[in-house]
C-alpha angles and dihedrals in degrees: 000000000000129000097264092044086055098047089044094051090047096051088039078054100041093041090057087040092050100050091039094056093048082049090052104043096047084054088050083053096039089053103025124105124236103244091082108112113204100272085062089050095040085053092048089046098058088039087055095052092050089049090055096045088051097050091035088058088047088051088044099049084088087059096039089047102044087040088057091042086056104040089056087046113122109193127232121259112232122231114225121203112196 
């Protein structure tokens, strides 16, 4: 795998990551109670978080996994007949 696979495979992960755990997080303030005080929330909102890298790796294994197949391709040399 080269660098700009890499790159590519790490802002594909944190992008996902990064709209699951808003959709996430919007779902924990639509449905939570008010009696939470800021620590509680704090705490919901790194689990959340947790929660979004993890399914976010597991929606990005197809690309990683593609990006390093490719990366090891050697192409096939063609044969000319003239």
């Amino acid at each position: 795998m080269n660098g700009r696979n890499l790159r590519r495979c790490l802002l594909s992960w944190g992008y996902l990551a990064l709209m699951l755990w808003i959709i996430l997080f919007a779902a924990y303030l639509a449905l939570r109670g008010r009696r939470e005080n800021g620590r509680e929330a704090a705490k919901a909102c790194v689990f959340l978080a947790f929660v979004a890298l993890l399914f976010s790796a597991v929606g990005n294994r197809g690309l990683i996994k593609n990006s390093i197949r490719i990366a090891h391709y050697r192409g096939v040399r063609s044969i000319r007949r003239d």
